[in-house]
N, C-alpha and C positions, 0 to 999 in steps of 0.2 A: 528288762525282758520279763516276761508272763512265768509265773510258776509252774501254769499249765504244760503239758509236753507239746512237742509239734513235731508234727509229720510232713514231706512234701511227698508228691504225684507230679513225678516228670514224665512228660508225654513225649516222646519220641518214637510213635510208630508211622507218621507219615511216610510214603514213598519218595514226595522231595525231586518228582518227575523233571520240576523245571529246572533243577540243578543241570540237570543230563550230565551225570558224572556216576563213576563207581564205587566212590566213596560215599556210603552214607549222609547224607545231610547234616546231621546234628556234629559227624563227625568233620565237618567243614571248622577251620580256626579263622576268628576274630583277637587279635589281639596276639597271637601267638599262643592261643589257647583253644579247643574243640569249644562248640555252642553248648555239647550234651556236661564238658567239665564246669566251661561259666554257670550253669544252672544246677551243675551239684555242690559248686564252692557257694552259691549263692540259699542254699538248702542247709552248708554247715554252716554260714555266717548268722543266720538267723535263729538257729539254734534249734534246728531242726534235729531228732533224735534217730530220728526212722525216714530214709528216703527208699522210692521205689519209683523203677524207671519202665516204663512202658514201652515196650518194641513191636516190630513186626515179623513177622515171618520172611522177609524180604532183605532184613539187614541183621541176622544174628552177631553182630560185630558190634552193634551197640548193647544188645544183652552183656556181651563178655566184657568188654569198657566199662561199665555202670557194677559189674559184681566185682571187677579188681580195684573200679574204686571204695568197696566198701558197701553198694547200695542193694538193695534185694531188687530182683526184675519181674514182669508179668508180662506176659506174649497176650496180644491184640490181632486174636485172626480168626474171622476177616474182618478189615475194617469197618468200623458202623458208627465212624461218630465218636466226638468228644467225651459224650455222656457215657457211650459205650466202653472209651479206651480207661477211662477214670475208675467205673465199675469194676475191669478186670483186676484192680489193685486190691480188690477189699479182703481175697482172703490174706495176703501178705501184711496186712494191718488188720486181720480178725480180731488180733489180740491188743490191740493199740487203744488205751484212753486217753483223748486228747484234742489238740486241735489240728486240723488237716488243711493245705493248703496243694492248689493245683498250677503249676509252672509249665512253660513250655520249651523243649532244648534246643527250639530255633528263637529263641528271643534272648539273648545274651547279655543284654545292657539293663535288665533292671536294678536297682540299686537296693541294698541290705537294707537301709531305713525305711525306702517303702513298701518293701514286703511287711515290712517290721509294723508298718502305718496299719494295714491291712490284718494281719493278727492282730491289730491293738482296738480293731473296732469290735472284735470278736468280744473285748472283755471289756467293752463300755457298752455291751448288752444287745450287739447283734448278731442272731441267728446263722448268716451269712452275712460277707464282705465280699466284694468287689474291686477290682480296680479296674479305675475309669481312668478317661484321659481326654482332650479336645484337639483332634486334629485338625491341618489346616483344612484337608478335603475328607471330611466324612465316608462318603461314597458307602462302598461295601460294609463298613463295619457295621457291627449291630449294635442297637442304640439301649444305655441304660434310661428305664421312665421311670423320673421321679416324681413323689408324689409333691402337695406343696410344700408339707409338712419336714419335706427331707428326708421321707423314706423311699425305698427302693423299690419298685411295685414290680419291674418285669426287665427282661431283657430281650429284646424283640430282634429278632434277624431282621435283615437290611431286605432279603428278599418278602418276608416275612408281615413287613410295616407296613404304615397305612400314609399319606404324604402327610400328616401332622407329627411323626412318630418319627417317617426320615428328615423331620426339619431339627431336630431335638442333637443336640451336637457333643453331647458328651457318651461316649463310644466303648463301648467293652475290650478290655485286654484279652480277657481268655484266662485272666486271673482269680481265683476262688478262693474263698476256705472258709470255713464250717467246721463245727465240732465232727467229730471222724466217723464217731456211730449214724448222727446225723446224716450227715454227706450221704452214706450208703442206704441209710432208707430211702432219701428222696429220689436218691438214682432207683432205688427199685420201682419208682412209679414215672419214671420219665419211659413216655411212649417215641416212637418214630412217626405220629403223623404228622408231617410235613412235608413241605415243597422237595428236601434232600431224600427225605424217607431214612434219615438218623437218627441216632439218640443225641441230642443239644444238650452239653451241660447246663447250661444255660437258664433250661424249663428249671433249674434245681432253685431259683429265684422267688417265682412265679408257686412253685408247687410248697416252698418254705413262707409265703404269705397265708397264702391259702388256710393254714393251720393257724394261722393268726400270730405268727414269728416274724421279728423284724431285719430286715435286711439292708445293708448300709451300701455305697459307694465311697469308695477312695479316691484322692484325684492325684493322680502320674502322668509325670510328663509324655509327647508325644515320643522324642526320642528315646525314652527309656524302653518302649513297647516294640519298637520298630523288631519285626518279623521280619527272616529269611527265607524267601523262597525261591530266589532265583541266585543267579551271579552278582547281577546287580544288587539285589537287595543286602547281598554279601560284603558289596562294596560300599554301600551306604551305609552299614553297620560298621564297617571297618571306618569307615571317617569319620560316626560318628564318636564311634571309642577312642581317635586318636584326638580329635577335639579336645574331647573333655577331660582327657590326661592330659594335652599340653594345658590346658588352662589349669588344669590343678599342681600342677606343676612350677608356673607362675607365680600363682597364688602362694606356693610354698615357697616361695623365693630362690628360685633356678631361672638363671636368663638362658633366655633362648633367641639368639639372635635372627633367625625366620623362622619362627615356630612351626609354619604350614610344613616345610619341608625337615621336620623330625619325628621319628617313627618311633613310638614303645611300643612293648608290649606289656599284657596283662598284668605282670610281678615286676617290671623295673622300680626299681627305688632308684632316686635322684635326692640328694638333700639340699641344704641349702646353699646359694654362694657358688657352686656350680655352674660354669658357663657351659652351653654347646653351641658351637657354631654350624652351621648351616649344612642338611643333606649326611646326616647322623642317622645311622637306625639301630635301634637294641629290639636283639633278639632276648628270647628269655634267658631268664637266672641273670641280671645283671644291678652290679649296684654298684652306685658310683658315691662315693662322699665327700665331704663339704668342701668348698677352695680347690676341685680339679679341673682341667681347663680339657674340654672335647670336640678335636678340632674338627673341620669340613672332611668330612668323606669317609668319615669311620664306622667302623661295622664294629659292634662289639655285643656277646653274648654269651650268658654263663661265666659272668670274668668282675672280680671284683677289685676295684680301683679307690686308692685312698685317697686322702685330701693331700693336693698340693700337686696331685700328677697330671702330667700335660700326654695326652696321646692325638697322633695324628699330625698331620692333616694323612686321608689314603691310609688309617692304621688297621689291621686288625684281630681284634681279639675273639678269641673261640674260648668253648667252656675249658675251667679249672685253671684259666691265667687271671693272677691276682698281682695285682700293682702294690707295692708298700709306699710309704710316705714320700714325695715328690722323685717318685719313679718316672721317665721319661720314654714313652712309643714312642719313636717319628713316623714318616712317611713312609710310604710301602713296607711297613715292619708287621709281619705276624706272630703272634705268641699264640700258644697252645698249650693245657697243661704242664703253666710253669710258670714259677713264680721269681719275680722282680722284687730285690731287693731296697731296702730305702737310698734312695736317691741315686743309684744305678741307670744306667742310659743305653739306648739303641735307639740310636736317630736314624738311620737309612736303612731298607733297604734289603732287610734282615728274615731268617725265619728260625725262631726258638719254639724251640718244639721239645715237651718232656725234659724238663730242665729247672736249674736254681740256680739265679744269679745274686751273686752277692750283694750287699751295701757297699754303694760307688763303685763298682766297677763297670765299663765300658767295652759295649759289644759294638764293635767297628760295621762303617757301610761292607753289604754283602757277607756278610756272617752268614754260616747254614750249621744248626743243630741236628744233625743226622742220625736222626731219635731212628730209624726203622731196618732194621737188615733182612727184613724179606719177608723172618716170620714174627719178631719180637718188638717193641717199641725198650729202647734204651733211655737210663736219663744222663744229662750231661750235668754239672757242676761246676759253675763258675765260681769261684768264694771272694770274699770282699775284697775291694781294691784292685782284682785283676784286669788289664785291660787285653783284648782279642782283637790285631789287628784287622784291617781290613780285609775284605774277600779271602778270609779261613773257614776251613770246613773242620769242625768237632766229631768226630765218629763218635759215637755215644757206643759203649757207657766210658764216659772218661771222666776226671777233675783237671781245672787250671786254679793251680792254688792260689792263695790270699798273696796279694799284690803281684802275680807273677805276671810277665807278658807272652803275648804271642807274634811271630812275624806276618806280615803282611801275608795273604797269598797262602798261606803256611796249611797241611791236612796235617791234622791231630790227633794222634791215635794212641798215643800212652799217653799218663798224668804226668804234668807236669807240676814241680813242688813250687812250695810257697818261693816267692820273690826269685823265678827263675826265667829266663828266654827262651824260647822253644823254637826251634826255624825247620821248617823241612821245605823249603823252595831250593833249587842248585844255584851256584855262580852263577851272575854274571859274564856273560862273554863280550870281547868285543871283536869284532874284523876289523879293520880298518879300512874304508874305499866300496866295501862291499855293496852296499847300497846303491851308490854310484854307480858299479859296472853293471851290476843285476837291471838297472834301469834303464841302460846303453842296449843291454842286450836283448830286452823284452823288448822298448820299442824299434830296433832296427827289424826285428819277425813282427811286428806289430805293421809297418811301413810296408813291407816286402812283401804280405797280405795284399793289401791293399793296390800296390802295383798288380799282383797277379792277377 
């Protein structure tokens, strides 16, 4: 990484009209993350020192996101253009020596090495960097012209071009960066005459030749650049992010028995040796480690699972449940804030909630952890080796001590100690016949209905 310091300029003061939603734009999630976070973790990853986030008047909700994560802001109003929104940054990096680069928080899939690409032409002696990319259809973007020699002569809007210029196929991101002092002169001489009647970052290309400084192009892939501006384009950044996690995932050695159909999000860890089988989605905070087997239909999120544990098929895990060493979820079994001891099991059917289960002990089909009395959340305690028979109910806060049982059926409401049985279901009754007459005599009114 460059000794020099680095700055980013995220640009989030668009309106974001084609959303048609009330949520800000940038504050739309890919990945199980906002657009405006992927473009500030993508500002620390590079080593960025100083970020500042650009908004509008329209959505003071992205000022407040961007300074709780740490970032200084500058309000863009009224809108005037890229050239313009970048400008309003300069007194927040007045004091800044270094290199400065411009991001956008509706493009969430660029990757750290090529920003990284991009500052690195800065110290192999150009003025400005660009990043470029060749898409399959050109169309609207505006075209980078190079010279023969491999310099960067201009960046010409698509409205802008002349049809030798819209033949030219390598395409501007909307990505920049320039030494910082730099950057803000040349914006002090970018004009708005144009077709838009804005200020174009862009001219900062064009007006940094002029001076006789050289100007570089990076080449980034098409997907990395993809821009959101509608629902759809929402949707095609989300498959694109799911893509290239499942395949990197692969690549780390996780099988994924139908890949199309499993979802991550931005911070899953998966390691290796890990199967998932099919119609699996993690929400965020989830980590799963080496040799655990995740079966068809599980949700799990915020919940860390060790090597050797089997969850699912129908399982689900929510934040602060952690699996120990070949702990078992089955089917319909929810955990919540609670932890599974090693090799402890709840196959059916179950909801633990705010609670500690021992190593090896056994929470029966239809268990309920009754974490909630209305205004508190309680925890439950199960300690090693106890087994909770079926369909019992725990009123939390309670313990079932080490190796102790529970009855079938049974509400739980004091501790019970270690290696003890706890039953609160009544006898058994039996009638004798009862059945029989009760069924003589519903249907003879059953019949005599029917006559009437």
């Amino acid at each position: 990484m460059s000794s020099r310091p680095r700055a980013a300029v995220i640009l989030a003061a668009g309106h974001g009209s084609r959303m048609k939603s009330s949520l800000a734009k940038p504050l739309h999630a890919v990945g199980g993350r906002s657009m405006l976070d992927w473009s500030l973790a993508l500002a620390d990853a590079v080593g960025a020192d100083r970020k500042v986030v650009v908004w509008g008047a329209h959505a003071p909700e992205i000022r407040d996101r961007a300074e709780q994560a740490g970032a200084a802001t500058a309000l863009q109003d009224p809108p005037q253009g890229t050239g313009d929104a970048v400008k309003v940054a300069a007194d927040a990096l007045s004091d800044f020596e270094g290199d400065v680069i411009v991001l956008y928080a509706d493009t969430p899939l660029i990757r750290p090495e090529t920003v990284t690409a991009v500052f690195g032409a800065l110290g192999e002696g150009a003025a400005v960097s660009v990043l470029g990319f060749e898409p399959a259809e050109p169309g609207a973007y505006g075209r980078l012209i190079e010279t023969p020699d491999g310099e960067l002569e201009a960046i010409i809007e698509a409205k802008e071009a002349t049809p030798d210029q819209l033949a030219v196929r390598l395409c501007n991101s909307g990505v920049l960066a320039a030494d910082c002092r730099l950057m803000f002169e040349l914006l002090g001489e970018v004009t708005n005459d144009n077709a838009k009647g804005e200020y174009y970052l862009t001219d900062v290309v064009e007006l940094a030749r002029k001076r006789g400084l050289s100007a570089k192009a990076v080449s980034g892939s098409e997907g990395e650049v993809l821009g959101v501006n509608s629902r759809a384009d929402l949707a095609a950044a989300e498959a694109a992010f799911q893509a290239r996690r499942r395949e990197e995932a692969m690549v780390e050695g996780v099988t994924l028995v139908a890949p199309e159909t499993v979802h991550f999000a931005h911070d899953t860890v998966i390691e290796n040796d890990v199967v998932i089988e099919p119609n699996v989605v993690f929400g965020p905070g989830a980590t799963v480690r080496s040799g655990a087997l995740i079966r068809a239909f599980s949700h799990i999120e915020g919940a860390e699972i060790a090597g050797g544990c089997e969850v699912g098929p129908y399982a689900r895990l929510r934040p602060g449940a952690v699996l120990e060493q070949g702990a078992k979820v089955g089917n319909f079994v929810e955990v919540k804030n609670s932890r599974m001891g090693e090799g402890a099991k709840a196959n059916h059917l179950s909801y633990i909630g705010d609670g500690d289960v021992g190593a090896k002990a056994n929470i029966g089909a239809g268990t309920i952890f009754c974490n909630y009395d209305g205004f508190f959340k309680n925890r439950t305690i199960v300690r090693d080796g106890a087994f909770v028979g079926s369909n019992a109910s725990l009123v939390a806060p309670v313990t079932i001590g080490a190796g102790a049982m529970t009855g079938s059926g049974s509400v739980i409401t004091a501790d019970v100690p270690d290696g003890a049985l706890a039953l609160t279901r009544p006898e058994q009754t039996i009638k004798d016949g009862w059945a029989t007459r009760f069924r003589a005599t519903m249907q003879a009114k059953k019949d005599k209905q029917k006559k009437g």
